[in-house]
N, C-alpha and C positions, 0 to 999 in steps of 0.2 A: 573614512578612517576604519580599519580594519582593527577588529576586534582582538581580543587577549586568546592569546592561543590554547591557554589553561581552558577560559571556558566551553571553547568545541570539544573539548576531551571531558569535563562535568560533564556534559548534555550529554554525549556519547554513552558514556559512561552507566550513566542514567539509566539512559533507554537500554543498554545491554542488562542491567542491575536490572530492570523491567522486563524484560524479557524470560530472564533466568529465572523469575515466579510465576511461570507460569506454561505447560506443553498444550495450552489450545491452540491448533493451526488457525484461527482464524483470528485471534489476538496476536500471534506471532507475525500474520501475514500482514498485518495493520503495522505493528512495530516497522518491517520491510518497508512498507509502503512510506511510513513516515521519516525513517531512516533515507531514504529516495530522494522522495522529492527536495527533503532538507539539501540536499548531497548539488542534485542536481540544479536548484536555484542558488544556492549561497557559496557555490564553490569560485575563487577566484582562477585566472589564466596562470595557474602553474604547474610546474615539472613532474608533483606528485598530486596533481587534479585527479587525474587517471586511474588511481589507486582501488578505488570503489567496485570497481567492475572486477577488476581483480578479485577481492577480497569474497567478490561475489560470487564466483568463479570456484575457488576453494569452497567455497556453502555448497555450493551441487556437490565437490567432491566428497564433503564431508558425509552427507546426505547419503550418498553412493556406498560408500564406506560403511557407514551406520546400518544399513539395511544388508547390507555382504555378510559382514559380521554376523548380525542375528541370522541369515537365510545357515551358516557354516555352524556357529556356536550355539544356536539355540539363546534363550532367554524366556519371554511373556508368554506362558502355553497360552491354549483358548480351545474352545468344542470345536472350530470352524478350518479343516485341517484341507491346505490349497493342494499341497504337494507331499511328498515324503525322500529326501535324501537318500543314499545309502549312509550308514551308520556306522562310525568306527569306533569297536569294543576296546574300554578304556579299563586300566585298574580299578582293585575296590576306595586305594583310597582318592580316586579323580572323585566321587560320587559328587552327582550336581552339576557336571562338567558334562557335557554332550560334542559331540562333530560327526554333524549331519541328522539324521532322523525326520521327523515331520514338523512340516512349517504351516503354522495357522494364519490365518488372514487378523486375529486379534493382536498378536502377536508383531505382524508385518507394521499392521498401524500403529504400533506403540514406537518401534525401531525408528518407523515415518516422522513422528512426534520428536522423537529425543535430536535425530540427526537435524530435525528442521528447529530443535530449542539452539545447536548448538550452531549451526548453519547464520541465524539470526544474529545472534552475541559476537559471531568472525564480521559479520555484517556491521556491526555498530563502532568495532574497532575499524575498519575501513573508512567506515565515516567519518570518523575522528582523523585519521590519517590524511583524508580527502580534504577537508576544510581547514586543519589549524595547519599551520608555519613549524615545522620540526627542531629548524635551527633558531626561530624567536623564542618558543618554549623553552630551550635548553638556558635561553637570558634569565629565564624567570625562575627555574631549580634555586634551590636551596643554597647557602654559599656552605653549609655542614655537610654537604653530598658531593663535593671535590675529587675524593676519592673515588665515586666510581666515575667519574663526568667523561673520562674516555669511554668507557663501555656503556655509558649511556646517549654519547654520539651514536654509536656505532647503532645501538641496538632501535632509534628510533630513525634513524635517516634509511638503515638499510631496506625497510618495504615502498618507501617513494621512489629511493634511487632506482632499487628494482623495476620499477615501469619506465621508468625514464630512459636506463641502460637499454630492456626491452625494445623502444621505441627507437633508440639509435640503432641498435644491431639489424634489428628489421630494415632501417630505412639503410645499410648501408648494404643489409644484401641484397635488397632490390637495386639500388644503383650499380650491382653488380652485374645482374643479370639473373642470380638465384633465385630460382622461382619455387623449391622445396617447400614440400606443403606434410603435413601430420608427423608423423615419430621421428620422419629425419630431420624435419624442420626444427621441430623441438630440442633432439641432439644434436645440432650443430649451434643455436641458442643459448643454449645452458649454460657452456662453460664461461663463453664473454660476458652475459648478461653478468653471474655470478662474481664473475672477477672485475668487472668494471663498476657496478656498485658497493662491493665489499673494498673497492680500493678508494671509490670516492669517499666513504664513510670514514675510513681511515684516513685520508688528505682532513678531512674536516678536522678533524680530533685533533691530528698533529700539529694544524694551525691554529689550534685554542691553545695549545700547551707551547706551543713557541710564542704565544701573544702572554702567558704567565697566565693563564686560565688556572686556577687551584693551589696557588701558591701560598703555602700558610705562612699566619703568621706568629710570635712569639705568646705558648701557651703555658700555663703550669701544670705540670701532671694532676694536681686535685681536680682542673678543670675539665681535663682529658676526662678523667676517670667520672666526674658527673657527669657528662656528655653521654660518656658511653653505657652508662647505666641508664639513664633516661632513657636514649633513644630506644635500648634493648628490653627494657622492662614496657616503654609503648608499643613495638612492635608484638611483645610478645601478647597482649593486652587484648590487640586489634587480632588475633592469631584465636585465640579465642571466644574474644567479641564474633567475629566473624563464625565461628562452630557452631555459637551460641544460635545466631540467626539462624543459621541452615538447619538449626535442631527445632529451634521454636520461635516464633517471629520476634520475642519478647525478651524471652530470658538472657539476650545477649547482648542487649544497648547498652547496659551501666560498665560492661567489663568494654566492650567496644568505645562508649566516649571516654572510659579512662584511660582508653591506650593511646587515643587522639591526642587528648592534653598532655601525656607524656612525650609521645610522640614529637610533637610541636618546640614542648619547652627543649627537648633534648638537640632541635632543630637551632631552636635560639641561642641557645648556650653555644652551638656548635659554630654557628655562625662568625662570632666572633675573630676564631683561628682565620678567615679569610677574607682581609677587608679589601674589598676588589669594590670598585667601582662600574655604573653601567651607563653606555652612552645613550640616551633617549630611551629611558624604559618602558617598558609596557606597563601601561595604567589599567585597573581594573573599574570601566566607564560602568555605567549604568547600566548601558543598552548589553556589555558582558558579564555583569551579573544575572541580567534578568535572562539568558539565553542558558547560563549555567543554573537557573534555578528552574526554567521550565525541566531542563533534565532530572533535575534532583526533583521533583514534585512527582513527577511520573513515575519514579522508581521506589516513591515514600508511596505515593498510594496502592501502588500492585502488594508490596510487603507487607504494609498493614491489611489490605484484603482478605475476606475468609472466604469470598463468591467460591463454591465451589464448581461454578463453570471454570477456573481457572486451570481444574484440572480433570479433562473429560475423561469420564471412566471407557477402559477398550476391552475390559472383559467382565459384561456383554458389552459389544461391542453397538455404541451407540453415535449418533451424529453430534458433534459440538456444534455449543450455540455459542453465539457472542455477549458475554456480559456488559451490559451498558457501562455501569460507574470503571471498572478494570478500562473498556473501550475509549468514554472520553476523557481519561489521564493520559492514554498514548495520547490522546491527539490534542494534549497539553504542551507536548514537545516540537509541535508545528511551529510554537511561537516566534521560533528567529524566520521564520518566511517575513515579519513584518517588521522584525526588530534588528537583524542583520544582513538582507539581501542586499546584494551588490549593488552599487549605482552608477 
């Protein structure tokens, strides 16, 4: 029995929420590594299996990117100066803005760091993509999120279908005879790919809403109107629960769990407008909770963490070590290896 497709996106989740506390390369590399093997033992035989490598794919480019930018823009000075650009003089009021000048090696590895924190995080949403069911997920949405339930086809089928369109184009221009290989390959790729996934996403959609997928039902406007205050006053909640955290690991849970409970009740109330029925729904068993909580444990213990190996200093430029207690909470998320591998 294959699992709840909520909880591959928790675990996911998780581990990208773990990763994002912290730019040591070699807790990041572990995050990869765990994110991996999850990907590559638990994945079942389908259409958007393939999606990982992808996502993977875009992490070098990201990486690529990240390090262009600082070599062009400038950013992290350091004593330790590789090279020197030529230098274009900019107004007085750009000050602080640079393009070109000297590039420091403390500098380079800090660039190295952020492309490979963010390289990581595309990585864990891959993951998520690779393992949970896109079209079971959309069973389990909310029946108060109706309204966007077309654009939220759309926006989760469109990266599976992507490999899958990929993998028919390719195989039909090899039957072809096309043997094009680098920029032309890609240019003649693009367009099909694009428009055969972006159309299957949209077949999917228009067959929810021709089956009465979000059809409400008879509400009173007091209820509309608590609806929509709840939901908007949680949203707003979790908007600065969320600031909070990224400002100080602490100050921002009581405004964050009261956006959640807003959130939710504004979700329940909302529910009602849509009394849709589901054929065989997906249960949240045991084995899918405890798969969505090793995520969430992992990404609870990096947050509360102060190790300050988590965040290795580049100027001076020094070698990062690996923090033990940060080290075995990633590899707390190995857990579906035993709790959801395929059989």
């Amino acid at each position: 029995m294959r699992l709840h497709s909520g909880a591959w996106w928790l675990w996911a989740l998780g581990l990208a929420t773990a990763a994002s506390r912290t730019t040591n390369p070699l807790l990041l590399g572990l995050v990869l590594a765990v994110a991996g093997v999850v990907v590559v033992t638990c994945r079942a035989n389908t259409p958007w299996a393939g999606t990982y490598g992808v996502f993977l794919r875009f992490g070098l480019l990201v990486i690529g990117l990240r390090v262009l930018l600082h070599v062009f823009l400038g950013g992290i000075a350091g004593p330790t100066t590789l090279f020197t650009l030529p230098q274009v003089p900019l107004p007085d009021w750009a000050q602080g803005i640079r393009i070109g000048g000297p590039v420091t090696a403390e500098g380079l590895v800090f660039a190295l760091y952020q492309g490979l924190l963010l390289a990581t995080i595309l990585s864990c949403v891959g993951a998520a993509n690779a393992l949970a069911n896109p079209k079971r997920l959309l069973r389990s949405l909310p029946a108060a999120l109706y309204e966007v339930s077309v654009a939220v086809v759309v926006a989760l089928t469109v990266a599976p279908q992507l490999v899958s369109s990929a993998r028919s184009v390719r195989r039909a221009r090899r039957l072809r005879g096309d043997a094009a290989r680098g920029v032309r390959a890609i240019r003649t790729l693009l367009v099909p790919v694009l428009e055969d996934a972006l159309e299957r996403s949209l077949v999917l959609a228009a067959s929810m809403d021709s089956r009465g997928y979000g059809r409400t039902a008879g509400i009173s406007r007091r209820d509309r109107a608590v609806t929509g205050a709840l939901v908007l006053a949680g949203l707003f909640g979790l908007c600065i629960g969320t600031y909070g955290l990224l400002a100080d690991a602490y100050s921002g849970w009581p405004l964050l769990a009261l956006g959640v409970l807003l959130a939710v009740a504004g979700l329940l109330v909302g529910a009602r407008r849509v009394p849709r029925t589901r054929y065989r729904p997906d249960r949240w068993t045991p084995r899918a909770v405890a798969v969505a909580l090793s995520g969430v444990a992992s990404a609870a213990a990096l947050v509360l963490s102060t190790d300050p190996a988590l965040s290795p200093a580049t100027v001076p430029l020094q070698a990062p070590e690996l923090p033990l207690a940060p080290a075995l909470a990633v590899l707390v998320a190995l857990a579906p290896l035993g709790i959801a591998r395929e059989r």
